[in-house]
KEKE-151442 format. One record per residue (C-alpha): residue number from 0; x, y, z. Coordinates in steps of 0.001 Angstrom, whole numbers, plus 500000, padded with zeros to 6 digits. Layout:
<pts>
PT  pos      c1      c2      c3
PT  NUM       X       Y       Z
...
</pts>
This chain:
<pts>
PT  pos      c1      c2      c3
PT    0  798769  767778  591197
PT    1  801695  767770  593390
PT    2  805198  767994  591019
PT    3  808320  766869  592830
PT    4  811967  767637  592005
PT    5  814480  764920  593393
PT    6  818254  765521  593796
PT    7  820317  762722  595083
PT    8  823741  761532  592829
PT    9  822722  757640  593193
PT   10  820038  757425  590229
PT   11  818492  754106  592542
PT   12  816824  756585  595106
PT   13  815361  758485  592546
PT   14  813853  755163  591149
PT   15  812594  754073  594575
PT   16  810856  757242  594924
PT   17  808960  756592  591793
PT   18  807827  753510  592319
PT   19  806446  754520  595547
PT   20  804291  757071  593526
PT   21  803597  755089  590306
PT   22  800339  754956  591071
PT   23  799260  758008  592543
PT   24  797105  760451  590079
PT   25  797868  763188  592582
PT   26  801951  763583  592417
PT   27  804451  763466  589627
PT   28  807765  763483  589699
PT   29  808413  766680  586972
PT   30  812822  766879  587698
PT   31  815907  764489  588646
PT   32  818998  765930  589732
PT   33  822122  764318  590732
PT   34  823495  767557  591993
PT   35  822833  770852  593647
PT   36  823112  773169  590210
PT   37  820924  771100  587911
PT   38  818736  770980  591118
PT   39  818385  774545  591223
PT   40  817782  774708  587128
PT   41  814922  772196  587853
PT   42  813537  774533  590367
PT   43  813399  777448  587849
PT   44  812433  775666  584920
PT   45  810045  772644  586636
PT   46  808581  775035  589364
PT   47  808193  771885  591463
PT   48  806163  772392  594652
PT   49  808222  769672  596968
PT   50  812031  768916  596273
PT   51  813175  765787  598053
PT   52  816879  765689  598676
PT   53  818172  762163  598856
PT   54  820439  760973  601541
PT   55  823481  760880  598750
PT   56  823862  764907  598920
PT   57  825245  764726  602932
PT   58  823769  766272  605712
PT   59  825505  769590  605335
PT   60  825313  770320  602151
PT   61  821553  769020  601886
PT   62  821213  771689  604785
PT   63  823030  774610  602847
PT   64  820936  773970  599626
PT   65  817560  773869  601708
PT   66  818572  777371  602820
PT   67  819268  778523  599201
PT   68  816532  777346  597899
PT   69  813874  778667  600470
PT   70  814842  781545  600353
PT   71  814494  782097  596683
PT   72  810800  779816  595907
PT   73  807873  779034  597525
PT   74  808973  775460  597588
PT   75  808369  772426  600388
PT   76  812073  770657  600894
PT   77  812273  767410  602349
PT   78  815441  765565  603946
PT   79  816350  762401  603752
PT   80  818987  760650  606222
PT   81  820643  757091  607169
PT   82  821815  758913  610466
PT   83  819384  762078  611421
PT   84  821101  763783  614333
PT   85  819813  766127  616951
PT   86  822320  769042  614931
PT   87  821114  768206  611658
PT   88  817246  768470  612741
PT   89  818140  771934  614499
PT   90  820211  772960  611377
PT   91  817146  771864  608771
PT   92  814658  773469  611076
PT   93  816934  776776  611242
PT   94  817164  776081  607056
PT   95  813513  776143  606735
PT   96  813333  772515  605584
PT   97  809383  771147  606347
PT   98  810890  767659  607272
PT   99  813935  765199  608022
PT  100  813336  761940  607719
PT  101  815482  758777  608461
PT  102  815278  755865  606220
PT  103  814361  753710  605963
PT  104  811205  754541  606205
PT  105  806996  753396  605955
PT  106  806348  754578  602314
PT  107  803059  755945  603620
PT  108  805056  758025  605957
PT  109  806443  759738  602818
PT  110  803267  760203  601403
PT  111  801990  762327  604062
PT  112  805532  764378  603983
PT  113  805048  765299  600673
PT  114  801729  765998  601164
PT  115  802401  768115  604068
PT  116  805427  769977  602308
PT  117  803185  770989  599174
PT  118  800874  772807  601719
PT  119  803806  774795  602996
PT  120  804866  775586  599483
PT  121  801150  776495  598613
PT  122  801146  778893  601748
PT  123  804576  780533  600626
PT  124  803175  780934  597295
PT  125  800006  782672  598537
PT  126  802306  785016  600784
PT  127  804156  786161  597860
PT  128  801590  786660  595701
PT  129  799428  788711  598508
PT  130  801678  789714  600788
PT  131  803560  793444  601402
PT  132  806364  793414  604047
PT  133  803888  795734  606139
PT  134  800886  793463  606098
PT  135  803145  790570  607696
PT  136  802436  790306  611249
PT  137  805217  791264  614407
PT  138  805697  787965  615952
PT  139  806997  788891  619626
PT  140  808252  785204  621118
PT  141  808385  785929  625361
PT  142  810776  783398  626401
PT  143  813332  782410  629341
PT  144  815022  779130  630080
PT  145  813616  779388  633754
PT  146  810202  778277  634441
PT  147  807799  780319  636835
PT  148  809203  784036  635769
PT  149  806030  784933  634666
PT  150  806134  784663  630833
PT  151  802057  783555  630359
PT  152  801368  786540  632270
PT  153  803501  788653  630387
PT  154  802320  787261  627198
PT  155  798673  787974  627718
PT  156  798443  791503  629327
PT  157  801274  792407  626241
PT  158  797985  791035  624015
PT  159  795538  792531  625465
PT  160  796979  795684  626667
PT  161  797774  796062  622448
PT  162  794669  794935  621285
PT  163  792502  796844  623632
PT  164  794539  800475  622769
PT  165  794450  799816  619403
PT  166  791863  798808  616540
PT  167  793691  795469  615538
PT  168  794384  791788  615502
PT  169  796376  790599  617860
PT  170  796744  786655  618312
PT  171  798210  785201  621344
PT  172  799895  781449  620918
PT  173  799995  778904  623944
PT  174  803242  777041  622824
PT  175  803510  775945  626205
PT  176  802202  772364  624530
PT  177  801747  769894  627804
PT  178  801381  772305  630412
PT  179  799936  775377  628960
PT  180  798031  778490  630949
PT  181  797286  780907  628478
PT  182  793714  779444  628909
PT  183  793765  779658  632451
PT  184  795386  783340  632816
PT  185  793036  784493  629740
PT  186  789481  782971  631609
PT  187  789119  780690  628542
PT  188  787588  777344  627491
PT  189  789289  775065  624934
PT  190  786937  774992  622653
PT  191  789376  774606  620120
PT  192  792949  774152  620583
PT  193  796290  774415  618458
PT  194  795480  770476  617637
PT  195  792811  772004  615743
PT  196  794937  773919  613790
PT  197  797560  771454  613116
PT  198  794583  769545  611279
PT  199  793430  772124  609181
PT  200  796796  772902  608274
PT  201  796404  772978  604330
PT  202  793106  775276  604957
PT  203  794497  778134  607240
PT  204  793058  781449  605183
PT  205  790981  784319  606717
PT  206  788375  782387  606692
PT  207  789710  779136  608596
PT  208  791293  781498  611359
PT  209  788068  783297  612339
PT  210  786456  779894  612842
PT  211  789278  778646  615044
PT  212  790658  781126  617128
PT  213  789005  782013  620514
PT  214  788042  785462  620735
PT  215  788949  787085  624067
PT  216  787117  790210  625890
PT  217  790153  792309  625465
PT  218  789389  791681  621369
PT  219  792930  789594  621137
PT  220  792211  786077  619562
PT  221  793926  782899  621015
PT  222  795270  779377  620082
PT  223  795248  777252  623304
PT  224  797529  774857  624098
PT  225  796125  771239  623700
PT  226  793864  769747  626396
PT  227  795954  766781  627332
PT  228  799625  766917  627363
PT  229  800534  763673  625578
PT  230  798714  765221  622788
PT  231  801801  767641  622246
PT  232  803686  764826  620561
PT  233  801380  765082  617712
PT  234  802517  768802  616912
PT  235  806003  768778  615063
PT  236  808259  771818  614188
PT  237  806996  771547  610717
PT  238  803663  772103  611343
PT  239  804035  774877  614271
PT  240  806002  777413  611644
PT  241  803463  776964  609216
PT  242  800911  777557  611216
PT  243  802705  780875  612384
PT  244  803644  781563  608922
PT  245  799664  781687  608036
PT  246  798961  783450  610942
PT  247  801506  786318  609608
PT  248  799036  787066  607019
PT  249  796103  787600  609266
PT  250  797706  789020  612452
PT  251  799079  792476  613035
PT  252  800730  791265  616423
PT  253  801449  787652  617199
PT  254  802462  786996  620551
PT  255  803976  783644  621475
PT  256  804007  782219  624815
PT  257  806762  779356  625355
PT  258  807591  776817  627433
PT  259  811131  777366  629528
PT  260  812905  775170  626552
PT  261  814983  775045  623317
PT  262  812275  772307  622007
PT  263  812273  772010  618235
PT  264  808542  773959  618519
PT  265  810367  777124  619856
PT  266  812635  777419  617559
PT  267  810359  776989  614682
PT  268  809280  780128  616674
PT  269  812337  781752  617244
PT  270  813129  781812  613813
PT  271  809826  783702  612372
PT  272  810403  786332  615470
PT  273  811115  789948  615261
PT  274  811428  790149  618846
PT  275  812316  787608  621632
PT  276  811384  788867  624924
PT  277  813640  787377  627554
PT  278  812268  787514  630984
PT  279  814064  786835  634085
PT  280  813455  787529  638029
PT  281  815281  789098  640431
PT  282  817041  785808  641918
PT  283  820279  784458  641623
PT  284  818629  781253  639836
PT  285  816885  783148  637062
PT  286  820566  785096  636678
PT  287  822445  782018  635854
PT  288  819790  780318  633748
PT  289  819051  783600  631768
PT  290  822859  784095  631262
PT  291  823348  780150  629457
PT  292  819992  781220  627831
PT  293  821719  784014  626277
PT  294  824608  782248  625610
PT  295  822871  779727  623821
PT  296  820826  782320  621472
PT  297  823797  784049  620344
PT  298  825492  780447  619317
PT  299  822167  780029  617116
PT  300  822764  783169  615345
PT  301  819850  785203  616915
PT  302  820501  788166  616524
PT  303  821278  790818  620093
PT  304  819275  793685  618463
PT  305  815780  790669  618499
PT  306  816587  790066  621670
PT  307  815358  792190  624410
PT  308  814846  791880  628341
PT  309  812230  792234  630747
PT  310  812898  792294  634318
PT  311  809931  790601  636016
PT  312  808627  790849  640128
PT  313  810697  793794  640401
PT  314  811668  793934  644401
PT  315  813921  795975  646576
PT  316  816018  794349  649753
PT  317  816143  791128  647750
PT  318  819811  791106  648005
PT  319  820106  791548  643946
PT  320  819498  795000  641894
PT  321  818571  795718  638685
PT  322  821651  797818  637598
PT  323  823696  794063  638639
PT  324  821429  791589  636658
PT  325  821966  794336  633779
PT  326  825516  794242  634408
PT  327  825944  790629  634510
PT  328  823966  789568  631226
PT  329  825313  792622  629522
PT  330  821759  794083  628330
PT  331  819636  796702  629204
PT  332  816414  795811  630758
PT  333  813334  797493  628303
PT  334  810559  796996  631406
PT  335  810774  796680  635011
PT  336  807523  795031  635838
PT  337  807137  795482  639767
PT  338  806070  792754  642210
PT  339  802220  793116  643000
PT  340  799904  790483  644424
PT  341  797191  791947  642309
PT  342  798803  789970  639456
PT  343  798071  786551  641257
PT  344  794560  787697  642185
PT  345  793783  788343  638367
PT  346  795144  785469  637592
PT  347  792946  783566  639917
PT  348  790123  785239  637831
PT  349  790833  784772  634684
PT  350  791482  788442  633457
PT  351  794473  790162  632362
PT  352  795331  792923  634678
PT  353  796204  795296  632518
PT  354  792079  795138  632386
PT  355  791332  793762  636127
PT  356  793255  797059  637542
PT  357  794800  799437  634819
PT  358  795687  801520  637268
PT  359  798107  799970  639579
PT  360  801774  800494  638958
PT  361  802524  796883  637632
PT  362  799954  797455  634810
PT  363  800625  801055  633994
PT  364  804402  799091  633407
PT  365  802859  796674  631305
PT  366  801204  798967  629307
PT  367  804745  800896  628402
PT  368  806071  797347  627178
PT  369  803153  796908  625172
PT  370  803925  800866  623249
PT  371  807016  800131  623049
PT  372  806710  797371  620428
PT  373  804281  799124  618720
PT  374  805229  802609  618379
PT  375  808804  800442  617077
PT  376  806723  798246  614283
PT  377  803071  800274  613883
PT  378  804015  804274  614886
PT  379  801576  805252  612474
PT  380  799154  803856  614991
PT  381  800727  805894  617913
PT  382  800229  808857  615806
PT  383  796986  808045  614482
PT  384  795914  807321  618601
PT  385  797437  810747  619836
PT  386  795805  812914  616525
PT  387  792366  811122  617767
</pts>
């Protein structure tokens, strides 16, 4: 049984929403609240899994209560809107809401909101009951408003140059929805994709994940992208940070590859990371895209100390140097991958080259990247390596 909580100061919504659901043996409507205090009462005394804010409350102050209350219960909150804007989506997303949703609205539309939104609050439930701030997983998002600076390679060898040093599980995530090459890079078939997921959404456990995630030769685990790209429409926000939010409890390293966007997806993303690699190349087009890129996550309120850059294709006589592009974006570069055409050719195979040829320069690079975020989040496997 599903128990929702509404909160909306005109008592007619609240009596819409219940004769949508009079006949439904799986929901019940257990609290009304025509304000944000009695609300919050309802939510201690009610323990409702969904609360459905009604379009009375205002779009800020529906936004400001989603964030209170999320952060305090395992709870699913739902938005609703006369007028959902592009700001107020971005601002529910960044709140942790599951959903906004204009009305009016097919009632069957609702249903499946709800129904989506007490999964989330089941999975929140689950990770507090289970879950130790050291068993959650480091999500590391590699990102960079320029396309073609190399993030899906990044994003792989990071995996598998992690999961091949180390006895653990490390899950890489195509986000890259239409045109994804995790697959490609990684020498994998689709044999199940992050569609897959999406659809077993209410089921993700241990269990669910070993089924669905492709196993890799490095012993990192993948979610693809989908097959065909109009299928990416059929993957919301809402359902891409619950599925990372699952994955928490399984990984020990997620590692997100993204398309060269601020799509709602990514920052469903952005918002679980603990680290957002920024990657930019030594050209003067990277530079000025990378520099609005970091413009744009400090006026989200991502915090500097997340964010960390990589300096990709490394090349001298290029008419740029790496002390300038540090100087310009005003951060410190954490790698310095260096150009090398052996990255193409083991791309063109299929296989990471942190495996293909460990021993070049580019990889041995790759390979300090990869330490470096673990000896930050997991030093007790540094020490543990070095003792062995």
């Amino acid at each position: 049984m599903i128990k929702l909580a509404l909160v909306d100061p005109d008592p007619q919504f609240a009596a819409e929403v219940g004769r949508l659901l009079e006949n439904r043996s799986d929901m019940a409507i257990v609290a009304v609240a025509p304000d944000l205090n009695r609300a919050l009462i309802a939510a201690d005394q009610q323990e409702p899994h969904v609360i459905i804010i009604g379009p009375g409350m205002g779009a800020e102050l529906a936004v400001q209560f989603t964030r209170k209350l999320t952060a305090g219960y395992p709870i699913g909150c739902l938005l609703f809107s006369r007028n959902v804007t592009a700001n107020m989506k971005m601002a529910a997303i960044k709140a942790n809401a599951v959903e906004v949703i204009q009305i009016p609205v097919d009632p069957e539309k609702i249903i499946g909101s709800i129904q989506t939104a007490a999964g989330y609050a089941q999975q929140l439930a689950i990770k507090d009951e289970t879950q130790t701030p050291d068993q959650s997983a480091v999500v590391i998002t590699v990102f960079s408003t320029k396309g073609g600076v190399g993030k899906t390679v990044l994003s792989t060898n990071i995996a598998a140059s992690i999961a091949r040093q180390f006895e653990s599980r490390v899950v890489v995530v195509d986000l890259d929805l239409q045109f994804g090459d995790v697959g490609i890079a990684m020498g994998l078939n689709p044999s199940a994709t992050m569609l897959d997921f999406v659809e077993n959404l209410g089921e993700l456990d241990e269990n669910r994940f070993e089924d669905l995630l492709i196993g890799h030769a490095s012993g990192a685990k993948v979610i693809l992208a989908p097959k065909e790209p109009e299928s990416a429409d059929l993957i919301d926000a809402q359902s891409t940070g619950s599925i990372i939010s699952a994955l928490k409890r399984y990984a020990d390293f997620i590692i997100i590859d993204t398309p060269a966007s601020f799509n709602d997806n990514v920052l469903a993303v952005l918002d679980q990371s603990d680290e957002i690699c920024v990657v930019v190349t030594m050209d003067m087009l990277s530079l000025k895209n990378i520099k609005l890129c970091l413009k744009t996550l400090d006026d989200l309120k991502y915090a500097r100390e997340r964010q960390k850059m990589v300096i990709n294709r490394v090349e001298t006589n290029v008419g740029l140097k790496v002390v300038e592009i540090e100087k310009v974006l005003g951060m410190r570069a954490i790698a310095k991958i260096p150009s090398d055409k052996a990255v193409s050719l083991s791309v063109n195979k299929g296989v990471p080259v942190v495996m293909d040829a460990p021993k070049i320069p580019v990889s041995r690079e790759i390979e300090e990247l990869a330490l470096f975020y673990v000896n930050k989040y997991r030093p007790d496997w540094i020490n543990v390596r070095l003792s062995g």
